[in-house]
N, C-alpha and C positions, 0 to 999 in steps of 0.2 A: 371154825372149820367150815368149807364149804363142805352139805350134801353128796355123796360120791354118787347117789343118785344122778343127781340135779346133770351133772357131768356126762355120767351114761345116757343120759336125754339128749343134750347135745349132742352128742356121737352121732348115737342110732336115728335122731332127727337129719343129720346131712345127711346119712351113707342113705337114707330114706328117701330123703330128697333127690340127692345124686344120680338115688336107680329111675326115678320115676319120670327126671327130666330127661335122662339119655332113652327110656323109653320111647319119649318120640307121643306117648298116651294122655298127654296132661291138654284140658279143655284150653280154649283159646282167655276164655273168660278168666281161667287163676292163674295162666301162664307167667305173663310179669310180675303177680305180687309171689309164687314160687321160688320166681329167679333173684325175683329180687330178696329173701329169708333165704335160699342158698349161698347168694353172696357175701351175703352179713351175716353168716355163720362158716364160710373160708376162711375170715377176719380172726378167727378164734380157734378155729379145730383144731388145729397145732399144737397148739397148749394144752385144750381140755386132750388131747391123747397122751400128754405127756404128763399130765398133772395124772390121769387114769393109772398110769402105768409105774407111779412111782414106787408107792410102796413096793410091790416087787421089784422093782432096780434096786431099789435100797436095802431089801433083804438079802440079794444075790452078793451084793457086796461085802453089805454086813457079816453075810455066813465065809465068804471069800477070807475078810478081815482078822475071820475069827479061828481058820481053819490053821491048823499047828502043822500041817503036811505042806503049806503053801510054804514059796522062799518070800524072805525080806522084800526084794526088789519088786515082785508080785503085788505083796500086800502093803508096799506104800504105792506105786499104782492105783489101787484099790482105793485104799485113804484120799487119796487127791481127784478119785475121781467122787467119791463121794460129798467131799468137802461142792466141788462144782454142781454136781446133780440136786445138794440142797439149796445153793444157792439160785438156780435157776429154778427151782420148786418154790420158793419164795416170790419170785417175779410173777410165773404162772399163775401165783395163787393171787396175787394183786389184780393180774391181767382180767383174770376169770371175774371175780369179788366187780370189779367195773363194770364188765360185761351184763353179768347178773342183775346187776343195780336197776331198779323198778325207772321202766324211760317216759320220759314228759312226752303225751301225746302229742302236745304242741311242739316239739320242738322241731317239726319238718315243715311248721306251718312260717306263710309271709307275715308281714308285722305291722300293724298299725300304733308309727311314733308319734304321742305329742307331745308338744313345747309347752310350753306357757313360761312367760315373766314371772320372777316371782318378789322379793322384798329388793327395794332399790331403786325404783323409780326407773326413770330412763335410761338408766346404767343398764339392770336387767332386763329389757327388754332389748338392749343391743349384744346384753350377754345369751339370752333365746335365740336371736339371728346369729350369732358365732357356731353355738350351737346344731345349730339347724345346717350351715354352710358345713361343717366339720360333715357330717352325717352324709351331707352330699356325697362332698368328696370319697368318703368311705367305698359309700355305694359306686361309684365312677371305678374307683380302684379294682373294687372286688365284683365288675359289669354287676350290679344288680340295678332294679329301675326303680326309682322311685315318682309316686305320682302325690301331687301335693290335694288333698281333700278339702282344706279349711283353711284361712289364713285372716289373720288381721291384722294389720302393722302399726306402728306406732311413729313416734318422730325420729327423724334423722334416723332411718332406717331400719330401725328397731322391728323388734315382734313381738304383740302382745300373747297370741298363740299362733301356733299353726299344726295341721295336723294331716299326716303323711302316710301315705302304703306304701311300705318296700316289701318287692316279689324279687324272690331268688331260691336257691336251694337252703332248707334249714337255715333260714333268715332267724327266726324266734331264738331259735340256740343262739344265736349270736351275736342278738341285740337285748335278749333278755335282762340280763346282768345293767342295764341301765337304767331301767326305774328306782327313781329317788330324786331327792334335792342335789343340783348341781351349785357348789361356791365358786364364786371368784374374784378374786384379789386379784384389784389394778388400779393404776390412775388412770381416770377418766379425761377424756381430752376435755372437758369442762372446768378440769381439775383446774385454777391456775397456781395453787400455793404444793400441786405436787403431792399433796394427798392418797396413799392408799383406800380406796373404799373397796368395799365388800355388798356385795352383791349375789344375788342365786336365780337361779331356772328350775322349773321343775318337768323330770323328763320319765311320760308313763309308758311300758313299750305291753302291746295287749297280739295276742295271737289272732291273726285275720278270722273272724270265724266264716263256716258256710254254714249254707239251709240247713244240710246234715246234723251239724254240731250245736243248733239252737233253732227252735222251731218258735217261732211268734202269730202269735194268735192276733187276727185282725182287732176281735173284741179288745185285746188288753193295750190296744194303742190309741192316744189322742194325741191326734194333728190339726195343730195350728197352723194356719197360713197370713204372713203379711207382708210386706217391703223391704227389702232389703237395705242396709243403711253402710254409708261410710263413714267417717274419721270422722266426730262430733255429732254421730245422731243424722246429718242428711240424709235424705233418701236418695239413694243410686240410680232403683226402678220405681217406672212408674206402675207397675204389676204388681200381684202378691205371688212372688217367686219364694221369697224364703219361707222354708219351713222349718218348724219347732215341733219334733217328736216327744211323746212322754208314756216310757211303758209303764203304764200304772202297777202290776205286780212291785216291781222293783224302785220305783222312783225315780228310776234313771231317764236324764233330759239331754236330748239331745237337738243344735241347731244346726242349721246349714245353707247359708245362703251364695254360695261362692258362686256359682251357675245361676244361670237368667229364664233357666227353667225352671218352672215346681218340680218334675217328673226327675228331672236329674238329681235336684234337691235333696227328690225325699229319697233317691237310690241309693245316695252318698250317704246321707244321713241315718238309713235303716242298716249300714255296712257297717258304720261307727258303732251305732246301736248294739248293734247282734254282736261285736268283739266284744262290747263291755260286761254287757250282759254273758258271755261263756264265761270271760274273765273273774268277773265277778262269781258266778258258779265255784268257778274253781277254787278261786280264793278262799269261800267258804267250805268244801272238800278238803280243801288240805289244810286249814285251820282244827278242821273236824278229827282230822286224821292225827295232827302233831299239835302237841301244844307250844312244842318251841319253835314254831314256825317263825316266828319275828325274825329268832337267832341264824336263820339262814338266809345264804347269799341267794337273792333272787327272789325275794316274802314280796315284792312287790310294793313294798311300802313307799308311798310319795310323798310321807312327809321325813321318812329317814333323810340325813345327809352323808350322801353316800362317796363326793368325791370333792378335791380341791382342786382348784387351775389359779396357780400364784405364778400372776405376769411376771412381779420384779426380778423376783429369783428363779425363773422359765421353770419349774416345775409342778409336774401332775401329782397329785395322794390318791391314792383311792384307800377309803379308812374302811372297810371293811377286810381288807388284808394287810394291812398297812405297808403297800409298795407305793415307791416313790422313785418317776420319771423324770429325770432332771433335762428332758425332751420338751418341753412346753410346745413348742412352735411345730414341731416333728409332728407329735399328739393332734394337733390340731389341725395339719395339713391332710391328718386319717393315712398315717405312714406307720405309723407304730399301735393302731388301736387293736391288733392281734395280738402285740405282747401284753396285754393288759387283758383280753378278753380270756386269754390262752392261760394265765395267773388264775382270775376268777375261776374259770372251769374246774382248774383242777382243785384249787380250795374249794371247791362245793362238792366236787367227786372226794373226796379224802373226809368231809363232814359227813358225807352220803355211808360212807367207808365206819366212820367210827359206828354210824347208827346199827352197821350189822352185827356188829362184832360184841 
């Protein structure tokens, strides 16, 4: 059962909100994030006053149902309205239960995707570049921009990794559900006897962080500076543009020499930083918090395998819900990865669901 409390907060929160915005009295400074918690509680108040007001609907009827002076016609009336009032007390009560649900700070944040090649050779490294194009596409689809941070390619056009910020609205919510090992089943145009190979990418999605959300101390950082190199170790510059960051607390390393600046280097490079490290934070918070964290969609895990792309028979798995798109080409042109994303969600809100209950 939801708190009838919890419900009454809600209420007296909007009609609170409601007086104070038509007031005309609210500073300039909380103005928008006001309007913006009046909004996002219009989304609900309908329910929470209906879910408020049930028990007494449901008494009046009850006592209605039950009264021996009423006629026949009356009190199945009654009956059928009541059968309706619980069944949309039920909905309510889902509606609410979601609403309620403890929300991922991150999820209004933009995203930083990497790629990396993973077991397969050259195979998976042009199964990283499918990946990465697909992503594009996505982003094209849905105007969000994406700006590419890191990259290294490999032969015949492949990618060893590369690593990307997409800015948009509630990007994280949307791309979140992607970190894990990506399969894929196909013949390689290497192939000549026609062979299915198997192959994977591995794809981490981390929430853009700012200054605000991770504070770095100059002390806990060693920066290396040296040359940046291409395809075989050459060297590209004759500068020591790339930098290699290492935040000692954590261990975590980061390089970056895509730019022919140090200064750009290390800006790109300390942005990386700073996501993994909240990431990371988080990661251990909510390990702290649950112990069955694994068991849920979105643990972040990169060495899970989380999805299949099987060329011959053009369909997508994704084995954490076990749905299956017999879309392959659609999936991959970033036409359908709404119906997929739109699955995931609500199978994580419905596991979100059983944790209350």
């Amino acid at each position: 059962m939801i708190p009838k409390q919890k419900v009454r907060d809600l209420i007296s929160k909007h009609a609170n909100l409601e007086k104070e915005l038509s007031s005309g009295n609210v500073s300039k400074d909380t103005f928008a994030e006001k309007s913006k918690e009046y909004s996002n509680l219009n989304d609900i108040i309908k329910v929470a006053i209906e879910y408020e007001k049930f028990d007494k609907n449901e008494d009046d009827l009850k006592n209605l149902i039950n009264d021996d002076k009423a006629d026949k016609e009356l009190k199945d009336i009654a009956k059928q309205e009541l059968d309706d009032l619980n069944q949309v007390h039920e909905i309510n009560k889902k509606k609410l239960k979601l609403y309620l649900l403890p929300k991922d700070e991150a999820d209004t944040k933009n995203a930083i995707i990497e790629i990396r090649a993973g077991t397969g050779g050259l195979e998976a490294s042009l199964f990283a570049s499918d990946l990465f194009k697909m992503y594009e596409k996505i982003c094209t689809k849905k105007k969000w921009s994406i700006e590419i941070m890191s990259i290294s390619k490999s032969d015949a056009g492949g990618l060893k990794e590369v690593i990307s910020v997409i800015k948009g609205n509630n990007i994280y919510s949307s791309l979140k559900y992607e970190s894990g090992v990506h399969r894929v089943q196909r013949v390689p145009d290497t192939e000549t006897q026609g062979r299915v190979h198997t192959s994977a990418a591995t794809v981490a999605v981390l929430p853009e962080a700012e200054d605000v959300d991770v504070k770095i101390e100059e002390k806990d950082l060693r920066i290396d500076v040296f040359r940046s190199s291409g395809p075989g170790g050459q060297s590209v510059n004759t500068t020591d543009s790339a930098v290699r960051i290492t935040h000692l607390p954590s261990g975590i390393v980061v390089s970056q020499q895509d730019e022919k600046s140090q200064i750009r280097n290390k800006e790109k490079g300390l942005k990386i930083l700073r996501s993994r490290i909240y990431e990371d934070e988080r990661r251990k918070r909510d390990e702290a918090r649950s112990k069955d964290r694994k068991n849920k969609i979105g643990s972040g895990d990169r060495s899970e395998r989380i999805r299949t792309y099987n060329f011959p028979q053009g369909r997508v798995t994704d084995h954490r819900i076990n749905l299956t798109l017999h879309k392959l080409t659609e999936f991959m042109e970033g036409e359908i990865f709404d119906e997929m994303i739109e699955n995931l969600s609500l199978f994580a809100q419905e596991q979100e669901l059983k944790n209350l209950n």
